[in-house]
PDB file of N, CA, C and O in Angstrom:
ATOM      1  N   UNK A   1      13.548  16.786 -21.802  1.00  0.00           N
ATOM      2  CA  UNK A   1      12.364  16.004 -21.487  1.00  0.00           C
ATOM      3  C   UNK A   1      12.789  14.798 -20.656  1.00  0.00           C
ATOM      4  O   UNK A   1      13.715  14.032 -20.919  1.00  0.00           O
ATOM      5  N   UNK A   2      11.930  14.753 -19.567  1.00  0.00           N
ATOM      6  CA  UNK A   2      12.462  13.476 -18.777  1.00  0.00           C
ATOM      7  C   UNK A   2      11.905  12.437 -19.309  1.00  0.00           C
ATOM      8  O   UNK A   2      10.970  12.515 -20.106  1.00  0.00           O
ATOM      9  N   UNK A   3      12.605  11.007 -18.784  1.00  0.00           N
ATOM     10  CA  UNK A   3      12.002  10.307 -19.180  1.00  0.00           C
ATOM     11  C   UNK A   3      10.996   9.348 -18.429  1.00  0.00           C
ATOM     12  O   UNK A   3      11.662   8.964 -17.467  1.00  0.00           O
ATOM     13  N   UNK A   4      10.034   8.888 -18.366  1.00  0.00           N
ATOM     14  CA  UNK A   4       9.068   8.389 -17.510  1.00  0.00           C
ATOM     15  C   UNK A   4       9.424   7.399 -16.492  1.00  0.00           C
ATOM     16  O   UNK A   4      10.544   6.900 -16.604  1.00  0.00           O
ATOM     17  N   UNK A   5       8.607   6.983 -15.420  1.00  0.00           N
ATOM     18  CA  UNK A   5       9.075   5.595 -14.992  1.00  0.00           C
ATOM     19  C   UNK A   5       8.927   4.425 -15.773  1.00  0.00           C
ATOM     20  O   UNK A   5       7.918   4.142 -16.419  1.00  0.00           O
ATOM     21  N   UNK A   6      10.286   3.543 -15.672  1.00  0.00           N
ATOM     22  CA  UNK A   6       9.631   2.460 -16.388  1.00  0.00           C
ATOM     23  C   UNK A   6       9.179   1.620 -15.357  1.00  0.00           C
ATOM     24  O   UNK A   6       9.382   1.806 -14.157  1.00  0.00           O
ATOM     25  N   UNK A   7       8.151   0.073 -16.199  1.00  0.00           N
ATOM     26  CA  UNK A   7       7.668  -0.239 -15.140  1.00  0.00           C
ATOM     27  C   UNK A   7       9.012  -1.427 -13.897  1.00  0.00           C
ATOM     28  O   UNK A   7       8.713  -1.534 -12.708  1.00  0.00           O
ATOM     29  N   UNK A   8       9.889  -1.904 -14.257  1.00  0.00           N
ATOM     30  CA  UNK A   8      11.259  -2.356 -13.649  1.00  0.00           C
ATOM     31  C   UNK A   8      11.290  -1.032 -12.413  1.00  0.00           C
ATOM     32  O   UNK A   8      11.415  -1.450 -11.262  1.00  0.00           O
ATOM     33  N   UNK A   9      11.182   0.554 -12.580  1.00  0.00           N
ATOM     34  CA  UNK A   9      11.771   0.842 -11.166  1.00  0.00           C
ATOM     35  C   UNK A   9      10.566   1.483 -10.379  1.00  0.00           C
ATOM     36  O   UNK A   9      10.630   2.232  -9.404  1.00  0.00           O
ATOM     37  N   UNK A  10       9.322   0.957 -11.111  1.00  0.00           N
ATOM     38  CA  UNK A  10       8.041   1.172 -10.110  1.00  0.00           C
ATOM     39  C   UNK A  10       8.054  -0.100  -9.143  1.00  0.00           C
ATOM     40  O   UNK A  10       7.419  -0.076  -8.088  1.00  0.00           O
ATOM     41  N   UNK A  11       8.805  -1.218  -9.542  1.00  0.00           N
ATOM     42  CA  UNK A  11       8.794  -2.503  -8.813  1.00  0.00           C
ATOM     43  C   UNK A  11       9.570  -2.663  -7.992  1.00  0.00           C
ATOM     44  O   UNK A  11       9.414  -3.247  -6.919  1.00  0.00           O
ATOM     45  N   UNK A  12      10.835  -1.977  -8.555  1.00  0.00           N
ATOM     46  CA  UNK A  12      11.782  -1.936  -7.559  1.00  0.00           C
ATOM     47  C   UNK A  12      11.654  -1.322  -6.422  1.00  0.00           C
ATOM     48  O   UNK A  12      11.974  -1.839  -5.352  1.00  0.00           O
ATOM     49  N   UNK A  13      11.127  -0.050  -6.555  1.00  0.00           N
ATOM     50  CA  UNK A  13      10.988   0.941  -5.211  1.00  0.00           C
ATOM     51  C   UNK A  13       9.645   0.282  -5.030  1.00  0.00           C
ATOM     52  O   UNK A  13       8.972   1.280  -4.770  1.00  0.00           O
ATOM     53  N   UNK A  14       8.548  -1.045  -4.983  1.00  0.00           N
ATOM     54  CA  UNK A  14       7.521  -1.421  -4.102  1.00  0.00           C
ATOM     55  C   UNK A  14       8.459  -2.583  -3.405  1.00  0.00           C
ATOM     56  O   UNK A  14       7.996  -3.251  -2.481  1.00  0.00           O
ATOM     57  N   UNK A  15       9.763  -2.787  -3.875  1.00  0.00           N
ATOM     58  CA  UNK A  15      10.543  -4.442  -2.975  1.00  0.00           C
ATOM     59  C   UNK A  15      11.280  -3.412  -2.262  1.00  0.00           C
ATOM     60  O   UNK A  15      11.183  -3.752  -1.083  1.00  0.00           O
ATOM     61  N   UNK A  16      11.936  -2.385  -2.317  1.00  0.00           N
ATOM     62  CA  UNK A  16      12.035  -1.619  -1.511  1.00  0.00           C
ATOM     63  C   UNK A  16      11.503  -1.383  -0.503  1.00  0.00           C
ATOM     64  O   UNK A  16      11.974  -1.839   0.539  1.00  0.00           O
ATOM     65  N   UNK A  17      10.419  -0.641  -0.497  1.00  0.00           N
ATOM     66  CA  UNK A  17       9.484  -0.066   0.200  1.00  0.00           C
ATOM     67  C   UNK A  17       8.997  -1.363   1.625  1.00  0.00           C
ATOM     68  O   UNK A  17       8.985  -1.268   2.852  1.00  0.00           O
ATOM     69  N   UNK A  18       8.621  -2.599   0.568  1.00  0.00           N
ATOM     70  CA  UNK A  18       7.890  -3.579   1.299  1.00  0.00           C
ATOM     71  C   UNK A  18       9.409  -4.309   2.357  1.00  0.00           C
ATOM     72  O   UNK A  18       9.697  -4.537   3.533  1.00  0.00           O
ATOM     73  N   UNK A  19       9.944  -4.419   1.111  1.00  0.00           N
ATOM     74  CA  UNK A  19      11.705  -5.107   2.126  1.00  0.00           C
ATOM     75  C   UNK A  19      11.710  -4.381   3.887  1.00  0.00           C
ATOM     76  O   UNK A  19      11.808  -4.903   4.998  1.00  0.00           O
ATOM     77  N   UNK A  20      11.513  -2.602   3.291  1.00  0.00           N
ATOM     78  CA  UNK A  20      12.196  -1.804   4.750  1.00  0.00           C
ATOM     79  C   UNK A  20      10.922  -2.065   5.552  1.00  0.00           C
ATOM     80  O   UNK A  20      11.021  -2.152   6.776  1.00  0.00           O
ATOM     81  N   UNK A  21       9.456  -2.227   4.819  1.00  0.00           N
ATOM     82  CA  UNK A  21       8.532  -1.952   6.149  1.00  0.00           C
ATOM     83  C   UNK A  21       8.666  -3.584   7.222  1.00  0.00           C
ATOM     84  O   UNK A  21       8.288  -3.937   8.339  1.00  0.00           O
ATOM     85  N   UNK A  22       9.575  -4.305   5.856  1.00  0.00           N
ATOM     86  CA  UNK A  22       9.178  -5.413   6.884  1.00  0.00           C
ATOM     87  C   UNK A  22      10.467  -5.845   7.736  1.00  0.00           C
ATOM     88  O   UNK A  22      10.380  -6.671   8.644  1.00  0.00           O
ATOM     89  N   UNK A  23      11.686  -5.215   7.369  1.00  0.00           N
ATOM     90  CA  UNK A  23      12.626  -5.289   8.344  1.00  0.00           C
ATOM     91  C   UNK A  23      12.213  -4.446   9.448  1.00  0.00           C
ATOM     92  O   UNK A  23      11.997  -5.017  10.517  1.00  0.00           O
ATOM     93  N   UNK A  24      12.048  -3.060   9.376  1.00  0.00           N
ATOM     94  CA  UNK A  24      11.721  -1.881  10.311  1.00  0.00           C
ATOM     95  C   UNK A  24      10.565  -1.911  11.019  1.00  0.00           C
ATOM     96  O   UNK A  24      10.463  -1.170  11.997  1.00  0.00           O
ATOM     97  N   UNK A  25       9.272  -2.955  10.568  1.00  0.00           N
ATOM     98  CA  UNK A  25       8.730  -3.209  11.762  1.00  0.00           C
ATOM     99  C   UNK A  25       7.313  -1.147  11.603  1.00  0.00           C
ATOM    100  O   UNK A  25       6.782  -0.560  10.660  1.00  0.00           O
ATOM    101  N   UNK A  26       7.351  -1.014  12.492  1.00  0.00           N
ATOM    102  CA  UNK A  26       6.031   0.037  13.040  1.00  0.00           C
ATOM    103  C   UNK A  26       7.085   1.348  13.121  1.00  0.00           C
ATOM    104  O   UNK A  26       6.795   2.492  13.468  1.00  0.00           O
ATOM    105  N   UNK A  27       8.626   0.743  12.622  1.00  0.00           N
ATOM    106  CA  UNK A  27       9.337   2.642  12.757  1.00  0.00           C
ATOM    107  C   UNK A  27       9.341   2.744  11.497  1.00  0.00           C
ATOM    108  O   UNK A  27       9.149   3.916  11.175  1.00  0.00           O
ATOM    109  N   UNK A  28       9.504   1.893  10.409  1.00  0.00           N
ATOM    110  CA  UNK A  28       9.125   2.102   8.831  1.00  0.00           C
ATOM    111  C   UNK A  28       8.262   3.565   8.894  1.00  0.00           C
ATOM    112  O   UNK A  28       7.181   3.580   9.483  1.00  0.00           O
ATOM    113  N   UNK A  29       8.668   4.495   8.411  1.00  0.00           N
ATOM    114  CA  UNK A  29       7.744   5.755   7.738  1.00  0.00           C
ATOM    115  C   UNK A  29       6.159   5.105   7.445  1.00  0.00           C
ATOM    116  O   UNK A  29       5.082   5.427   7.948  1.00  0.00           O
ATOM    117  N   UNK A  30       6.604   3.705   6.075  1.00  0.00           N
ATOM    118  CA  UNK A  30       5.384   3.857   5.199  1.00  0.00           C
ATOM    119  C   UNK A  30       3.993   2.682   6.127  1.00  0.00           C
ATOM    120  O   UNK A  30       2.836   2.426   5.796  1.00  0.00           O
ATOM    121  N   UNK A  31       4.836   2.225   7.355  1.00  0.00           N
ATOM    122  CA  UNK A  31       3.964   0.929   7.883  1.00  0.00           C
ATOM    123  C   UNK A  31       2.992   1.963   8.613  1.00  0.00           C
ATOM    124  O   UNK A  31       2.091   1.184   8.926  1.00  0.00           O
ATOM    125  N   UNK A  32       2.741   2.736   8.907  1.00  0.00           N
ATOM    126  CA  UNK A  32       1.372   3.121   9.919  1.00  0.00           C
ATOM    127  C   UNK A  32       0.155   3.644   8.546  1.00  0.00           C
ATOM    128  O   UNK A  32      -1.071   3.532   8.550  1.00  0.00           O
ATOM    129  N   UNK A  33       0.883   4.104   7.689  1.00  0.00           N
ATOM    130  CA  UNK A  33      -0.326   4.920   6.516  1.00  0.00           C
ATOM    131  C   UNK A  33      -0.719   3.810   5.722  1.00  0.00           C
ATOM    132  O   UNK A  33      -1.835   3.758   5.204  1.00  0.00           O
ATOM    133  N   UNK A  34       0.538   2.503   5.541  1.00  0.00           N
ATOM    134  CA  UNK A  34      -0.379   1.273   4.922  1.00  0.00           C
ATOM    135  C   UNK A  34      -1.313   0.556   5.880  1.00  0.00           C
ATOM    136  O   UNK A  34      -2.301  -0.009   5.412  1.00  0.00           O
ATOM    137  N   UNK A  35      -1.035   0.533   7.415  1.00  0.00           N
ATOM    138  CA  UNK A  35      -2.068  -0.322   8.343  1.00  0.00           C
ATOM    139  C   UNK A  35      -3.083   0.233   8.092  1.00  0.00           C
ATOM    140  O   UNK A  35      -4.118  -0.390   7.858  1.00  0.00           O
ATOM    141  N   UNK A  36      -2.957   2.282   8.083  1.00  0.00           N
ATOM    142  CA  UNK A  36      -4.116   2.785   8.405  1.00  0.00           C
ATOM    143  C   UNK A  36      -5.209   2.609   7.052  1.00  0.00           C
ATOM    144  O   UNK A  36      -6.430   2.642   7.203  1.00  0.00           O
ATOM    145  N   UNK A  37      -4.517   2.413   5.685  1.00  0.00           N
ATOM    146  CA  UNK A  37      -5.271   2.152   4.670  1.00  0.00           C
ATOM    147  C   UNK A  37      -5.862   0.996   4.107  1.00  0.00           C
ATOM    148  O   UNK A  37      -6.557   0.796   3.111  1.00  0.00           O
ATOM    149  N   UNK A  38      -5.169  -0.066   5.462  1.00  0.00           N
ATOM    150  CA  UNK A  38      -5.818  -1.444   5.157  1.00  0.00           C
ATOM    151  C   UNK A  38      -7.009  -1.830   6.190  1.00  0.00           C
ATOM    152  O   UNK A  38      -7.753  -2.802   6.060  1.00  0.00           O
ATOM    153  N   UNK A  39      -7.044  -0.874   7.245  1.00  0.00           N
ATOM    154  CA  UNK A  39      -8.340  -0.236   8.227  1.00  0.00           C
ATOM    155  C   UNK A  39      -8.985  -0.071   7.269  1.00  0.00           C
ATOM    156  O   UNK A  39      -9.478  -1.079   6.763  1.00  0.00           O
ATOM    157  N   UNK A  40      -9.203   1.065   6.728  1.00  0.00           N
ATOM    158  CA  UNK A  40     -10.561   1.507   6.187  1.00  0.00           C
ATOM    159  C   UNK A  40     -10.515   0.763   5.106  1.00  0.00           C
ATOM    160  O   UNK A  40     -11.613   0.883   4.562  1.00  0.00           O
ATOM    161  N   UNK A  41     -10.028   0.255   4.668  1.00  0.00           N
ATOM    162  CA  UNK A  41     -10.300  -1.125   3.509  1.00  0.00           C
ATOM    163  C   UNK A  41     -10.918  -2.148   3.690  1.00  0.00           C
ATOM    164  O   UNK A  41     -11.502  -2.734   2.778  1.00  0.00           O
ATOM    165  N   UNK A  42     -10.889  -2.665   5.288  1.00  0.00           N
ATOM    166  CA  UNK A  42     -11.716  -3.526   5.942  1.00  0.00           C
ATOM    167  C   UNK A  42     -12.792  -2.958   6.547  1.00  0.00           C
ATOM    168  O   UNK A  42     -13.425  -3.772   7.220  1.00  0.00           O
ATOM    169  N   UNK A  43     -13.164  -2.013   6.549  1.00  0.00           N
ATOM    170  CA  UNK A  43     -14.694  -1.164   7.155  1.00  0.00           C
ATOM    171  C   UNK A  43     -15.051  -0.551   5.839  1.00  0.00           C
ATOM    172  O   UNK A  43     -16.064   0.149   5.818  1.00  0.00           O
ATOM    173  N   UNK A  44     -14.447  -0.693   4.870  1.00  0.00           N
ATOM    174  CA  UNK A  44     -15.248  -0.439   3.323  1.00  0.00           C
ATOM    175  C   UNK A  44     -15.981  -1.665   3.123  1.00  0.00           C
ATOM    176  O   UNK A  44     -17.211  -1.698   3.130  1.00  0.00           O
ATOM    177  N   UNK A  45     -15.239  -2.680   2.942  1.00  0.00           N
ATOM    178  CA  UNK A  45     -15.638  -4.302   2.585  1.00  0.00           C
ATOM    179  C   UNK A  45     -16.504  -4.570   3.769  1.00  0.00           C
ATOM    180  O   UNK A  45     -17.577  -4.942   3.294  1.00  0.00           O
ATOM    181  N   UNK A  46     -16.590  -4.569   5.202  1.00  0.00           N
ATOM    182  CA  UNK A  46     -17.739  -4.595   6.074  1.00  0.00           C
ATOM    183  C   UNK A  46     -19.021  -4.346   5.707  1.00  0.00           C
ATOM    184  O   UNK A  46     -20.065  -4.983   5.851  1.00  0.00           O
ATOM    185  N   UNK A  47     -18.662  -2.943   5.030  1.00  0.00           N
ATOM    186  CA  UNK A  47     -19.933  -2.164   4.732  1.00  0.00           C
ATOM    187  C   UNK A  47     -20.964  -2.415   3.328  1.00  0.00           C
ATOM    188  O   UNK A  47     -22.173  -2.360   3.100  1.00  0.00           O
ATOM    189  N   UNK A  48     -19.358  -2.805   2.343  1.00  0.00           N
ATOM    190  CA  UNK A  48     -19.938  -2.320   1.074  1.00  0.00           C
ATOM    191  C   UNK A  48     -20.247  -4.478   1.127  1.00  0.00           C
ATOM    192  O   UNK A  48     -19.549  -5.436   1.459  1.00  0.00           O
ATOM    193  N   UNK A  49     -21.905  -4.261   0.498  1.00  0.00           N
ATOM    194  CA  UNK A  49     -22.121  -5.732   0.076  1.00  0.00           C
ATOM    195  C   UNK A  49     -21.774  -6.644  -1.378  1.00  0.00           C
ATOM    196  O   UNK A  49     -22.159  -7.757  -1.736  1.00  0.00           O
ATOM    197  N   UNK A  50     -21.035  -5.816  -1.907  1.00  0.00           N
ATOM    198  CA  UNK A  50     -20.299  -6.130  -2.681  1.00  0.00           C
ATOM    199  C   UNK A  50     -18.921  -6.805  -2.753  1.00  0.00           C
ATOM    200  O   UNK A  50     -18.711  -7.916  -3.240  1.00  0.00           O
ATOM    201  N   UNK A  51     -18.127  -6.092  -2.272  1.00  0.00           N
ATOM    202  CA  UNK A  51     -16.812  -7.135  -1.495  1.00  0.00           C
ATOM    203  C   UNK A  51     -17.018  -7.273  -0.214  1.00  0.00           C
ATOM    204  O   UNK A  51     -17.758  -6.676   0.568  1.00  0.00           O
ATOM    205  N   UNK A  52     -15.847  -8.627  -0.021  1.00  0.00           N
ATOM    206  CA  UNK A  52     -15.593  -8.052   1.677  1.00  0.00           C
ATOM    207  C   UNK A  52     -14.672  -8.083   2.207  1.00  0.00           C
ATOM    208  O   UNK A  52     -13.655  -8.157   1.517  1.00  0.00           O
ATOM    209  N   UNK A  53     -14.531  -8.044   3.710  1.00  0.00           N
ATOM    210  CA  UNK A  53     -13.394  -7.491   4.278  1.00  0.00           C
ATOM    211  C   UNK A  53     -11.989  -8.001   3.710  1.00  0.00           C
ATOM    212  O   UNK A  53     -11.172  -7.081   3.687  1.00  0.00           O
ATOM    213  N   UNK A  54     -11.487  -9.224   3.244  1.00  0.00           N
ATOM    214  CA  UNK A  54     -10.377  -9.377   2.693  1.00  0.00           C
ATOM    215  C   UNK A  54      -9.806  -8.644   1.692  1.00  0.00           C
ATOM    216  O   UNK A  54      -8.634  -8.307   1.522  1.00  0.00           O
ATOM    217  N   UNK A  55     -10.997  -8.401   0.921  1.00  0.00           N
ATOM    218  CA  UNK A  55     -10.935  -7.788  -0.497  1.00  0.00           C
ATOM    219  C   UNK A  55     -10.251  -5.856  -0.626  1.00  0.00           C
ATOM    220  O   UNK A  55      -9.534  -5.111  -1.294  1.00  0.00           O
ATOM    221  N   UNK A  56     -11.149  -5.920   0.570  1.00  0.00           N
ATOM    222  CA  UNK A  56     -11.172  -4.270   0.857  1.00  0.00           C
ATOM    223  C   UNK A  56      -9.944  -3.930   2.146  1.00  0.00           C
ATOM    224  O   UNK A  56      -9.862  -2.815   2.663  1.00  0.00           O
ATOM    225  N   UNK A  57      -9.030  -5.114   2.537  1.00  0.00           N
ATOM    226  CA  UNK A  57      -8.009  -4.915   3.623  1.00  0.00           C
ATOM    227  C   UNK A  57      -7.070  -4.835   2.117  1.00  0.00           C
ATOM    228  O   UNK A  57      -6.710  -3.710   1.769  1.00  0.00           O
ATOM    229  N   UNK A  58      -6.709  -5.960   1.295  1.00  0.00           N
ATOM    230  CA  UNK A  58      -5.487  -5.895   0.266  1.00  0.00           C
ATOM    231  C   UNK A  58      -5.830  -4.581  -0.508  1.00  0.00           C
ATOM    232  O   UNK A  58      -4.827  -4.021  -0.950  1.00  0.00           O
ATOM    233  N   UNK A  59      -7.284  -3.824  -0.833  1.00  0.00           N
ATOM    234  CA  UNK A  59      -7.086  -2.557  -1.674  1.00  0.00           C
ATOM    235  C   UNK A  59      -6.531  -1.450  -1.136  1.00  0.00           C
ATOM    236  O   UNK A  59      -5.684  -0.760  -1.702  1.00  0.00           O
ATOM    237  N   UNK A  60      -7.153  -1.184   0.351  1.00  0.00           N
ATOM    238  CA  UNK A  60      -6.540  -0.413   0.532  1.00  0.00           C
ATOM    239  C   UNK A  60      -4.767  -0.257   1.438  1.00  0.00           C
ATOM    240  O   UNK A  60      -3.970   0.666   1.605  1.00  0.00           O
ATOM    241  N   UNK A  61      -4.818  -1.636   1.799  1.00  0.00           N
ATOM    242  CA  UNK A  61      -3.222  -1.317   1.627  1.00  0.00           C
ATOM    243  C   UNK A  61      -2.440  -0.761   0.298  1.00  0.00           C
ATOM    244  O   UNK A  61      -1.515   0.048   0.231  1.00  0.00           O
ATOM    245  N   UNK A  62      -3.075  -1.418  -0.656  1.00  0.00           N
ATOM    246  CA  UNK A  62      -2.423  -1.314  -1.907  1.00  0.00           C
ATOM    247  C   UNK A  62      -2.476  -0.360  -2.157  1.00  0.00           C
ATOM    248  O   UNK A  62      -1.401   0.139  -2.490  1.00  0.00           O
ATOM    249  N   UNK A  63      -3.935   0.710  -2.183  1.00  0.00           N
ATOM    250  CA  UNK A  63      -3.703   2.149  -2.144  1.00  0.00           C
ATOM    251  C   UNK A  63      -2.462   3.233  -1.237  1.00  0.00           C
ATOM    252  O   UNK A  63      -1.843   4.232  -1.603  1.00  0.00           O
ATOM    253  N   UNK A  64      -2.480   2.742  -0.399  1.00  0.00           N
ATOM    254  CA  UNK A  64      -1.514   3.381   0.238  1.00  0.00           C
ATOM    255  C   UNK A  64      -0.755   3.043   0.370  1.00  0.00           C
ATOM    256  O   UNK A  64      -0.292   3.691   1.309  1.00  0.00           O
ATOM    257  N   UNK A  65       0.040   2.218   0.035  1.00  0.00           N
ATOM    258  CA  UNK A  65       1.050   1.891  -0.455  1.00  0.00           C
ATOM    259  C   UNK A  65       1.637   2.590  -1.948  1.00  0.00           C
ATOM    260  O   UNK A  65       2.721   3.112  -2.210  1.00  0.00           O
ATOM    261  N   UNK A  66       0.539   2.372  -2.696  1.00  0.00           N
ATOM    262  CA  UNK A  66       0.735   2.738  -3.913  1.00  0.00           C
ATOM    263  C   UNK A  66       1.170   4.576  -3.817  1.00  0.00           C
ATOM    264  O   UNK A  66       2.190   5.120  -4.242  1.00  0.00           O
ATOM    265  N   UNK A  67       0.368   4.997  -3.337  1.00  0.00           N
ATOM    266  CA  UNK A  67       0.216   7.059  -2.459  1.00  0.00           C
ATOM    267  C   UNK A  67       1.283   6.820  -1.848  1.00  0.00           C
ATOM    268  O   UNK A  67       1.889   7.660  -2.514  1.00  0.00           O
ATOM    269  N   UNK A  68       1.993   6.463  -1.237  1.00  0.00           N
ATOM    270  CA  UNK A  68       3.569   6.447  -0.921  1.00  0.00           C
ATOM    271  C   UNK A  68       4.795   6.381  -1.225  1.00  0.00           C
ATOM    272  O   UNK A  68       5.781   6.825  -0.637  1.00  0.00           O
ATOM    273  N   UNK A  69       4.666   5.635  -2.455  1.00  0.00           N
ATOM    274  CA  UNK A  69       5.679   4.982  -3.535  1.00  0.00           C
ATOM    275  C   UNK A  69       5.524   6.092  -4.476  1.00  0.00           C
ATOM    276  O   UNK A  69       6.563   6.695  -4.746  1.00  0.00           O
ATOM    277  N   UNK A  70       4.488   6.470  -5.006  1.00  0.00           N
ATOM    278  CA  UNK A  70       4.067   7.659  -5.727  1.00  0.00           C
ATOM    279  C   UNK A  70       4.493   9.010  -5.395  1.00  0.00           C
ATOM    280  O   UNK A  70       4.283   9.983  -6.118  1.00  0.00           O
ATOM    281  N   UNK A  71       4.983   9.032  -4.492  1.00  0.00           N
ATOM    282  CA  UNK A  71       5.436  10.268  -3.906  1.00  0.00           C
ATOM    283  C   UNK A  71       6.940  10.840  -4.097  1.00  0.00           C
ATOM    284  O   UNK A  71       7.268  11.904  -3.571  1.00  0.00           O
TER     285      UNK A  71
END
């Protein structure tokens, strides 16, 4: 039986992740699927009158970010 992630190396691989996208710039793998998920995060929050665009740029980076790390 394996054993799960703990939460120490779900954090580690997001300072990871965030460290390389921000040395590497737009050749980072994970920097075009987080821009593209912080797009429609800001045309969610545009739309939806409930949040707005700030709200809905940090979710969906975070989503895809999160769908990347998860992988």
């Amino acid at each position: 039986m394996t054993e799960p992630n703990r939460p120490q190396d779900w954090i580690e691989d997001v300072k990871t992740e965030v460290s390389g996208m921000a040395r590497e710039g737009i050749n980072h793998p994970s920097t075009k699927p987080v821009l593209t998920g912080a797009a429609i995060g800001v045309v969610a929050g545009a739309v939806l009158p409930v949040i707005s665009w700030p709200i809905g740029l940090l979710a969906g980076a975070g989503f895809a970010l999160y769908q990347r790390i998860r992988k």
